[in-house]
C-alpha positions in Angstrom: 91.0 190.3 328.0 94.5 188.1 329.1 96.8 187.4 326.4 96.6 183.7 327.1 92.4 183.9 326.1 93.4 185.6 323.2 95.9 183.3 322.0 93.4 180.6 322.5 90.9 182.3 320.6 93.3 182.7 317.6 94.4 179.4 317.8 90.2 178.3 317.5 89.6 181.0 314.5 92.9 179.6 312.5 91.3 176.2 313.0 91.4 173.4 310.3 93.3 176.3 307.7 96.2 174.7 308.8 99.9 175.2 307.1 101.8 173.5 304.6 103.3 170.3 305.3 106.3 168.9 303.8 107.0 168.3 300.8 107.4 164.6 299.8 109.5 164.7 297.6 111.8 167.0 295.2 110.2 168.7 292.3 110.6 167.8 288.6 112.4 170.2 286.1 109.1 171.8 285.5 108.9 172.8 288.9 106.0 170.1 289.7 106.6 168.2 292.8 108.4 164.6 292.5 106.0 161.4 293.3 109.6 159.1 294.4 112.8 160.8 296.1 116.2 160.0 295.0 116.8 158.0 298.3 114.7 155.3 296.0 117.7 154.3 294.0 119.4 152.4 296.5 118.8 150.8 299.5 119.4 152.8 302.9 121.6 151.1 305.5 119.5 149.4 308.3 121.8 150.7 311.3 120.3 154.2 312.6 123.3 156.9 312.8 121.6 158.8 316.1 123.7 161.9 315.0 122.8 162.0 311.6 118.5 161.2 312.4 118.7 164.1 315.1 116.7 166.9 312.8 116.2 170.4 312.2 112.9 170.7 313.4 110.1 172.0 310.8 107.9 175.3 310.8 105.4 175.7 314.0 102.1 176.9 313.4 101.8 180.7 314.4 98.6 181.9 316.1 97.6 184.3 314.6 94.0 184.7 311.9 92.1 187.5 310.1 90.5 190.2 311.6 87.0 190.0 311.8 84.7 193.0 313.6 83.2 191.0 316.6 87.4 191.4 317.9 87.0 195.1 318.0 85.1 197.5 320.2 84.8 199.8 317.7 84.7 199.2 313.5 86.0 202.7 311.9 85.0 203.7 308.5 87.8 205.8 307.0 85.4 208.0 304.5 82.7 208.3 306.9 85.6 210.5 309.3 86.5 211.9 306.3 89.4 210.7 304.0 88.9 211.3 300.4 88.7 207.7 298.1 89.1 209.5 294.7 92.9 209.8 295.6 92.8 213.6 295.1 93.3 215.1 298.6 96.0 213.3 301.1 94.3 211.1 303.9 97.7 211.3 306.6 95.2 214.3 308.4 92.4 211.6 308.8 94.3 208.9 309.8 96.0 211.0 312.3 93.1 211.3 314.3 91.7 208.2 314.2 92.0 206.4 318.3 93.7 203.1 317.2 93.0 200.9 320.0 90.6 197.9 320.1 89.9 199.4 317.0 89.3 198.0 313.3 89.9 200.8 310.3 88.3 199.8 306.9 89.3 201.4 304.0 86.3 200.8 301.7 86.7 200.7 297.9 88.3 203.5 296.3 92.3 205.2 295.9 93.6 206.7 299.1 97.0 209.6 299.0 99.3 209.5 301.4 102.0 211.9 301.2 103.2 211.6 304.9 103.8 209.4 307.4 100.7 207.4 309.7 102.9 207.0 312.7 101.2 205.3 315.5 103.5 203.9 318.2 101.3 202.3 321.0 98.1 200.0 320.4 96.6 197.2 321.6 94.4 195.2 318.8 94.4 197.5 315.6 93.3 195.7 313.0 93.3 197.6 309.0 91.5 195.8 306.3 90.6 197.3 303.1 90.8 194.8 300.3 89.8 197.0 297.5 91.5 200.3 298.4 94.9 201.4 296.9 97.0 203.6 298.7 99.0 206.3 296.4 101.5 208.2 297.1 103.8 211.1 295.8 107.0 211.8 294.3 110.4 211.3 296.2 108.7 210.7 299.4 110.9 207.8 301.4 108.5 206.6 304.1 106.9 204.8 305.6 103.7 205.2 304.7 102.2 203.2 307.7 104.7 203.2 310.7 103.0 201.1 313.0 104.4 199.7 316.5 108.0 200.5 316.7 107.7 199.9 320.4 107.1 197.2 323.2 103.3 199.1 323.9 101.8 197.8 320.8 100.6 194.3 320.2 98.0 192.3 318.0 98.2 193.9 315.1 96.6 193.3 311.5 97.1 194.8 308.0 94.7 193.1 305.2 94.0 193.2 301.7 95.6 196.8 300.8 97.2 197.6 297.4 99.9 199.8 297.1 100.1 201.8 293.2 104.0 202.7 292.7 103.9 203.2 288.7 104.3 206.8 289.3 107.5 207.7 288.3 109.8 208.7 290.8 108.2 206.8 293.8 108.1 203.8 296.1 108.6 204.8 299.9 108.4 201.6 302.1 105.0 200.8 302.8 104.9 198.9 306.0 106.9 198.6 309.0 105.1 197.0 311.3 106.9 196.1 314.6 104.8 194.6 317.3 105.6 192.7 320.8 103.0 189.8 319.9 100.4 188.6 317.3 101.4 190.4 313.6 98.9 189.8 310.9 99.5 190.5 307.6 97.6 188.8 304.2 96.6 189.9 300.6 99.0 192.8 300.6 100.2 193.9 297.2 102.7 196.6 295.4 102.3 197.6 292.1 105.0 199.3 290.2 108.9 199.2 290.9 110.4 200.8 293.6 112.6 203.6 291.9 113.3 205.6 294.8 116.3 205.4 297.4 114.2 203.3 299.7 113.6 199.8 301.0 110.5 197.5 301.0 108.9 196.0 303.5 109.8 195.4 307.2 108.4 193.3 309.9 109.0 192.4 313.5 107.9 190.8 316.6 110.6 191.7 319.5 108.9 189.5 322.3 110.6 186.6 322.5 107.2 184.4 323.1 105.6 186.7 320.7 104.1 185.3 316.7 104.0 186.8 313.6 102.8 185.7 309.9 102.8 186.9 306.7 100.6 185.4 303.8 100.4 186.6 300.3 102.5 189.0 300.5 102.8 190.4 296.2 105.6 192.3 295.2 106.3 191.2 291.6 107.8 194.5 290.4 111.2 195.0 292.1 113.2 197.9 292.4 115.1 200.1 290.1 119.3 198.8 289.9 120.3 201.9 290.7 119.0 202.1 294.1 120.3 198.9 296.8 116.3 198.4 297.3 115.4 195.0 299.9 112.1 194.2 299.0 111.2 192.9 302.5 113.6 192.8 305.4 113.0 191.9 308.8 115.0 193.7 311.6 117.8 192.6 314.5 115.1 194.1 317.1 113.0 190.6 315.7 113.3 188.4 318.7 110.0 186.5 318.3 108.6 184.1 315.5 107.5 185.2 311.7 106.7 183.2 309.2 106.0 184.2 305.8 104.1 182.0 303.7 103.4 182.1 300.1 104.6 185.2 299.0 106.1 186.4 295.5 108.9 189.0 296.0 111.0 189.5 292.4 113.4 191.7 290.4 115.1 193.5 294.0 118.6 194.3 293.6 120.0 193.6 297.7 117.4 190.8 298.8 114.5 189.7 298.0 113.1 188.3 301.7 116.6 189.6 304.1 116.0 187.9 307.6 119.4 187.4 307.8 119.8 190.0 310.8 117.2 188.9 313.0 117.8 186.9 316.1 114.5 185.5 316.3 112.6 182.7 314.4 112.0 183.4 310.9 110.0 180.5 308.7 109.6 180.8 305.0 106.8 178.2 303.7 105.9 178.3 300.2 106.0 180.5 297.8 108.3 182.2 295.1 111.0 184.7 294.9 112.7 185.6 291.5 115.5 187.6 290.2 116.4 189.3 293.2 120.1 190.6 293.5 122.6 189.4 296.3 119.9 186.3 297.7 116.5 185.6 296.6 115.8 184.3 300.5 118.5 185.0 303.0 117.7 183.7 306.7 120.1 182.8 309.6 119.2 180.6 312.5 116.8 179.4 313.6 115.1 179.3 310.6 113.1 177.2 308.0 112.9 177.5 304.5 110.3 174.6 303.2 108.7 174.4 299.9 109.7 177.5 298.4 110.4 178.4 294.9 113.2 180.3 293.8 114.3 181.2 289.9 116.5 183.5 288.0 116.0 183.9 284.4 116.7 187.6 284.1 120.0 189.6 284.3 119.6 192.9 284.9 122.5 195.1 285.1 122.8 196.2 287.8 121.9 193.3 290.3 124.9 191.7 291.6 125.8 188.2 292.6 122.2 186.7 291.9 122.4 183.8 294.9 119.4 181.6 295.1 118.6 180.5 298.7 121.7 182.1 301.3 121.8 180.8 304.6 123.9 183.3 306.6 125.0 182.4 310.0 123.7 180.2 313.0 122.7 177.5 313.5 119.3 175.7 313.6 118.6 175.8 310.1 116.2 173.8 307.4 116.0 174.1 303.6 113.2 171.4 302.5 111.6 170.4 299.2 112.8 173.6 297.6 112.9 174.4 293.8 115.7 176.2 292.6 116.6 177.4 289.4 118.9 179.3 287.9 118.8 180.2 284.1 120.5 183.2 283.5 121.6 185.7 286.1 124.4 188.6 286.1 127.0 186.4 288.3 126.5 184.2 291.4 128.0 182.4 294.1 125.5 179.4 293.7 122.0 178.5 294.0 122.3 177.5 297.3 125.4 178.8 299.6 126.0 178.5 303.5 128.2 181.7 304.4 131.0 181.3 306.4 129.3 182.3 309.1 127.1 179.1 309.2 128.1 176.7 311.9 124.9 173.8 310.8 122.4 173.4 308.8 120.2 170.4 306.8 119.4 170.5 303.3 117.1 167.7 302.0 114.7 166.8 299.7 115.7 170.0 297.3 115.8 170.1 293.4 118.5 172.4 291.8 118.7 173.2 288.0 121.3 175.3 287.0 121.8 176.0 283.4 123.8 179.5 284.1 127.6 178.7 282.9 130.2 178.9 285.7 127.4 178.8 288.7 127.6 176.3 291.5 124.5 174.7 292.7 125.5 174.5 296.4 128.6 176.5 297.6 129.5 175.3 301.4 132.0 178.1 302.4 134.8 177.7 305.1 133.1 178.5 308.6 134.9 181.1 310.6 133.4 180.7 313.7 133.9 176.7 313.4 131.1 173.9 313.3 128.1 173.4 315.6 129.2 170.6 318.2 125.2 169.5 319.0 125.7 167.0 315.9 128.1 164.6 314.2 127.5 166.1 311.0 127.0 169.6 311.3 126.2 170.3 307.4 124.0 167.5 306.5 123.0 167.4 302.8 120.3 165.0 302.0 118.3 164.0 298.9 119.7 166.7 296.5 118.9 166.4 292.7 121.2 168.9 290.2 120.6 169.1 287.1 120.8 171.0 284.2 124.1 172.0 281.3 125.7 174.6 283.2 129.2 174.4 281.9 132.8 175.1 283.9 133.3 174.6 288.0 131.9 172.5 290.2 128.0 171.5 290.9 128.7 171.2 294.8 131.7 172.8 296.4 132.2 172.0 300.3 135.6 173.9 301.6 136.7 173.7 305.3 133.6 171.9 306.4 134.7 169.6 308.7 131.7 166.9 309.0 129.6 167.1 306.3 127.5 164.5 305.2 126.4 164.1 301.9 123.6 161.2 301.4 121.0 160.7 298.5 122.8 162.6 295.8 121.8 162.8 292.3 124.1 165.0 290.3 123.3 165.5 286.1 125.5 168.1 284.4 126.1 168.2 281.1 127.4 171.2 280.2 131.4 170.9 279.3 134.0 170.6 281.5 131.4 170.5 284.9 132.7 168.6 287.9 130.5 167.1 290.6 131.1 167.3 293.6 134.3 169.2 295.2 135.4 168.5 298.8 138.3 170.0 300.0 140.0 170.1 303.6 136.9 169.0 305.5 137.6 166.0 307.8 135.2 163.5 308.9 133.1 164.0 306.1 130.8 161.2 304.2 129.6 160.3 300.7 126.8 157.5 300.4 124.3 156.3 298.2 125.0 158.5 295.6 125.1 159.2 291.8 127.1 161.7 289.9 127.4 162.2 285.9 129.2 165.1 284.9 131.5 165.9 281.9 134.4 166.7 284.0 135.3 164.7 287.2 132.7 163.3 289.1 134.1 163.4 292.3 137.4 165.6 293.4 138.9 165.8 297.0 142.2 167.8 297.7 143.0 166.8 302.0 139.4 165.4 302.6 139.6 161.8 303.5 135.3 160.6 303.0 133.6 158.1 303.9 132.3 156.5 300.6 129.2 154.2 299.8 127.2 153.1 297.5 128.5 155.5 294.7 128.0 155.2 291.0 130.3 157.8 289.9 130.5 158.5 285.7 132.1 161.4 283.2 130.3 162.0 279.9 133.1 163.7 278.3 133.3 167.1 276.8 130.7 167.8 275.2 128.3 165.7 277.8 125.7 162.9 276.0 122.9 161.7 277.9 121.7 158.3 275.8 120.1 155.3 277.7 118.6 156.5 280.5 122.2 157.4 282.0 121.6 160.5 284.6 117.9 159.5 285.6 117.1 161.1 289.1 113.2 160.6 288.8 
């Protein structure tokens, strides 16, 4: 069967499932979406600014759907060749010998131990569904459980509806790592318990550069003990293809929650929520999307270090849209949103930030080192961003050595005492427009950044901040 036919095939099965679109609009405080944008406050100019219209482009659909048996030559039921379901005698033996091509495994109802690794390198349409089976495992045992790919031999691969029980103390191997050439399916995959073992999460891969991946559902509420660096899902430099992961919940990790900052291919992040993880909550370089996603940190854990919201790392080709982000309480923090200095361009729009965490910056835009993307007049374009919330002390938006950044649609609200606005400092050709900022401190501070400034209301509250008469409204 040609890859092409197959691709089609997929592309018929995913059908009118479609993806998530973009967002409208920011969301309100409470996290539900906005009905108006802040570019409703004023008027935009009529004149088109071809550099500053020339976008990121959004999140492509990936062809990939769920397994279903009429795809396989053969349908293999795991307790009929023998694997125990009570979870009292491993099931690595079984799996071992099971002839994984064109082949669909089902892991009926039941609890499954595995205590070594299910290494299969080579494949070609293995498909694993078992959406009321838990997989156990046993004490201090690092992984993976399910090694699968790992090489340019195995393609179309899919891993559905398992459960993996880590609330046995002293485990938490990684469950997955799945690395494929082309077509990675994974949905309704879940890990209960925290990971308190010397071992990361998830991984993923596709390392054809024409080659799809996507990730949907992916639960992993329960983090990882602080005294381990645990990622909770991580996708590797040998990615050279496209992965999306779309509505997934990873929280409570202390190095990453989603860490596709290494990979060289496409990585798309649509929807869903990631929470109290250490060092980023979502950390992707470009290309890369991050649409629609909620982030929030309400929980300081000792032991998780700079609690950074959304991190964009390096690269270029880069998208952060209708995005919630708070930040409540965390451990310390660069910002809600940073751009390392490895980041030569990237658009933010259409984003709501709340930080009420004292001393934390809602966007931090740090000094390139490799210098700007040329492709655009403004290489750091930040569009339709509401702040809000009473953080106290620093700066709500901090751009340093970004030389053409555009800042358009603003609407900054802090009132916690002495908060500043919005800091620019020594980044040339930069603009300001159609913007409003009210802040206890100084609205607006520049040190060797001559901008471009329009349509600006710019007001300080004082210290203590009073919001009275519908001063600070971003709806």
């Amino acid at each position: 069967m040609s890859r092409e036919w197959t691709r089609r095939r997929l592309l018929a099965r995913l059908g009118a499932a479609g993806l998530l679109g973009s967002l409208a609009g920011c969301p309100r405080e409470d996290g539900a979406p906005r009905t108006t944008t802040p570019t409703e406050r004023t008027t935009r100019p009529t004149t088109v600014d071809t550099a500053v219209s020339r976008e990121t482009p959004t999140a492509t659909e990936s062809a990939t759907a769920t397994p279903a048996p009429e795809d396989y030559d053969k349908v293999v039921d795991v307790v009929e060749e023998g694997a125990d379901p009570t979870g009292s005698v491993s099931i690595h033996s079984t799996l071992q010998s099971l002839d994984t091509d064109h082949t669909l495994v089902r892991f009926p109802p039941g609890e499954y131990l595995l205590d070594e690794h299910w290494y299969v390198d080579e494949f070609t349409r293995l498909g694993i569904v078992g959406p009321e089976a838990t997989i156990t495992t046993v004490p201090n045992f690092g992984g993976p459980l399910f090694g699968l790919g790992r090489s340019e031999d195995a393609t179309d691969l899919a891993v559905e509806g398992l459960t993996f029980d880590f609330r046995r103390e002293n485990t938490g191997p990684r469950p997955l790592h799945l690395t494929v050439a082309d077509d990675l399916h994974v949905s309704d995959v879940t890990v209960r318990g925290e990971f308190d073992v010397d071992q990361d999460g998830m991984r993923f891969g596709v390392t054809d550069p024409d080659g799809t991946g996507v990730v949907r559902r992916l639960r992993m509420p329960d983090g990882g003990a602080p005294q381990f660096t645990n990622t909770g899902c991580y996708v590797g430099d040998d990615h050279r293809g496209h992965v999306r992961f779309e509505d997934c919940l990873v929280g409570g990790f202390p190095d990453n929650g989603l860490y596709a900052s290494p990979a060289p291919g496409r990585v798309d992040v649509v929807g869903g929520r990631y929470e109290n993880n250490g060092v980023s909550n979502v950390r992707v370089s470009g290309p890369a999307t991050v649409e629609g996603v909620t982030v929030r940190c309400d929980t300081a854990r000792p032991g998780v270090p700079n609690m950074r919201g959304i991190r964009l790392r390096e690269g270029s080709n880069v998208l952060v849209d209708g995005c919630r982000v708070v930040m409540d309480r965390v451990t310390e923090s660069d910002g809600a949103i940073t751009c390392a200095n490895w980041l030569e361009s990237a658009t933010i729009r259409n984003t709501h930030v709340t930080v009420r965490a004292d001393g934390v910056r809602a966007l931090w835009a740090k000094d390139p080192k490799n210098g700007s993307s040329a492709e655009r007049r403004y290489p750091l374009q930040i569009r339709n961003l509401t702040v809000d919330g009473s953080a106290a002390g620093n700066t709500a938006i901090m751009i340093s050595g970004r030389n053409g950044t555009l800042l358009d649609g603003l609407c900054v609200c802090q009132t916690g005492r002495g908060r500043n606005g919005v800091t620019v400092v020594q980044s040339a050709d930069s603009a300001l427009r159609q913007s409003s900022i009210t802040v206890t401190g100084t609205p607006l501070v520049t040190e060797q950044a001559a901008l471009d400034r329009r349509d600006l209301s710019l007001q300080s509250l004082g210290s203590p901040g009073r919001v009275s008469n519908g001063v600070c409204d971003c709806s």
